[in-house]
N, C-alpha and C positions, 0 to 999 in steps of 0.2 A: 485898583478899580475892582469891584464888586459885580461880578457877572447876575444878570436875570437866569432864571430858567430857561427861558428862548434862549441866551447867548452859551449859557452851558453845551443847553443841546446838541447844538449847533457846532459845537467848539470839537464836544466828543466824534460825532459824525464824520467832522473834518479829519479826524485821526484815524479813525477807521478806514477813511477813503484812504488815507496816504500810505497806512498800513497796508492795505491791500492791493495797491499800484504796486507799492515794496516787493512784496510778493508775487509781482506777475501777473495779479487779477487784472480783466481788463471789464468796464460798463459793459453788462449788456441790455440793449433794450428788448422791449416787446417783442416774442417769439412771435412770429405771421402762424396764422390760427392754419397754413394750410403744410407747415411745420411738425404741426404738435397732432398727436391723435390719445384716444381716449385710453385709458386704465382701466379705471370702472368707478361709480359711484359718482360721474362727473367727474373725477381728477384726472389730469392729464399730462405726456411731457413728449419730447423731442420724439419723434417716431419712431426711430431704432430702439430709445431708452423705454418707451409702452412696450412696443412688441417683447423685452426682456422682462420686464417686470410684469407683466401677465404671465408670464411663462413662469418667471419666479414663485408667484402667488399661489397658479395652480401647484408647481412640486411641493412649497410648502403645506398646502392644505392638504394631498397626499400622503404626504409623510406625517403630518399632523395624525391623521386618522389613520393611519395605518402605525401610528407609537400609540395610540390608545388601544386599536384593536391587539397588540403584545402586551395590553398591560404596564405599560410608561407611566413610573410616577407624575414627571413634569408634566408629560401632554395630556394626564386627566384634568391639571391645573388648569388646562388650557381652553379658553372660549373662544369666539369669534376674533378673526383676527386678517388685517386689510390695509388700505391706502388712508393716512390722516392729510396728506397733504400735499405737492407734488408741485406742478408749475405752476408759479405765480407771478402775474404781471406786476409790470414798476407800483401802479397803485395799491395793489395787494400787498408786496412785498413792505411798499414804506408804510403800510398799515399795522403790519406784520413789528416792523423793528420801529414805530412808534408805542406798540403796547409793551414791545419787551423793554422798551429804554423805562416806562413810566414803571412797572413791575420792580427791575433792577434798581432803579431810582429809589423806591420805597423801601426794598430789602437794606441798600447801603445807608439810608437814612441815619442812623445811629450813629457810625462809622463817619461819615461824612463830616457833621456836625461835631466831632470830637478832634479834628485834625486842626492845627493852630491857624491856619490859612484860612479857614471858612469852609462851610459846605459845597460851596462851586468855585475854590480856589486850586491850586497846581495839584495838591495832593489828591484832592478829592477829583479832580480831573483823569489823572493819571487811573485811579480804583475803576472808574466806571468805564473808558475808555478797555480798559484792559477785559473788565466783565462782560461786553458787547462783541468784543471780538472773539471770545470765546464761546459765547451763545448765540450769537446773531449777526449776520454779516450785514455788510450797508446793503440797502437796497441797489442794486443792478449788479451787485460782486458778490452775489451767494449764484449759487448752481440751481438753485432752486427757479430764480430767473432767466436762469439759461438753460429750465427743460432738463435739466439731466438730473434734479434729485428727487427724491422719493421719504417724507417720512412715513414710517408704519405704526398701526397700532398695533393692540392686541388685548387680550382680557386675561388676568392672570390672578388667580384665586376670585374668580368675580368679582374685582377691579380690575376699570380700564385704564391699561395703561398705553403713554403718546408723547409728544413731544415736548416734555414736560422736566427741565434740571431736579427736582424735586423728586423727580421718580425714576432718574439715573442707578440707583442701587436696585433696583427692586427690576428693573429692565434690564440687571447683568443677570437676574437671578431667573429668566423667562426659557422657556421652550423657545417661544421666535428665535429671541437674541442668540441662543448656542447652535439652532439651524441654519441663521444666517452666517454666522461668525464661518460656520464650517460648508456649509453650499452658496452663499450669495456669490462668489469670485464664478461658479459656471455661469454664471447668467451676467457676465460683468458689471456685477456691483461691490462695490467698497465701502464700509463702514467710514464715518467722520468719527476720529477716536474720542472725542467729546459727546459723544450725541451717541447714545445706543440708539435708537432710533430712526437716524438718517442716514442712509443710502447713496453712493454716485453712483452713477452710471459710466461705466469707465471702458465701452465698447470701441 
């Protein structure tokens, strides 16, 4: 039988959720708006997780400006630098891992197509199932829906860099990424070791 696109989809989804049961994740839904308070910029997460991550923001922007004012190679590199994206509701979120499945989708195109079974057969199931839970969690089992993550940007030789696989090497090589690596744990946050860019809040 020859899966549609819909039944692909669908199929991958399905494994991520089980995957992620596997592991202990449980659904959460819609955080109550009287839960979450603000970051800045509009972005927002679980109360405890803002009040840290404001706190974060300002030490970094401190220390930012005050490794320029010593003369810091990296932090001359360094521009504006903030919240790309923080809580997000069920519909956000399955907006969020419907662009990245179409994205991913396009990238394994090649790959897929080459594998004896068909492009939305076991083999080619297994590839993309695998690259989603690597980069994108199902909607209501990322942290992101449960208020406690944070991705950051930053501008790094005047590109901005975000939450972006593509600019994973270039965001090991960042002023943020070696501040946080080395201060984010006082402010209880945790690096996702896939994602230089995203943040738990682990208070």
């Amino acid at each position: 039988m020859v899966l549609s696109l819909a039944e692909f989809k669908a199929k991958v989804l399905e494994r991520q959720i089980r995957n992620a049961i596997r592991k202990g994740r449980r659904f959460c839904s819609n955080v109550p708006d009287s839960e979450l308070a603000s970051v800045e910029d509009g972005h927002r997460m679980r109360t405890a997780a803002a009040a840290s991550c404001k706190n974060l923001l300002k030490a970094a922007r401190e220390a930012l400006d005050a490794a320029k004012a010593e003369g810091d190679s990296l932090a001359k590199l360094t521009g504006k630098l903030g919240v790309h994206s923080a809580y997000r509701t069920i519909p956000e979120d399955t907006a969020a891992w419907e662009g990245s499945f179409a994205q991913y989708y396009e990238e394994t195109r090649v790959r897929r197509s080459a594998f004896p079974t068909g492009e939305h057969g076991p083999e080619a199931l297994k590839l993309m199932t695998n690259m989603m839970i690597s980069y994108k969690a199902a909607p209501g089992y990322s942290n992101h829906s449960n208020g406690v993550a944070v991705d950051f940007f930053t501008f790094h030789k005047g590109k901005k860099l975000r939450a972006r696989k593509a600019q994973r090497e270039a965001w090991r090589g960042t002023w943020l990424f070696a501040w946080l690596t080395d201060h984010a744990a006082e402010h209880n946050f945790k690096n996702l070791e896939t994602e230089e860019w995203h943040w738990d809040y682990d208070g």
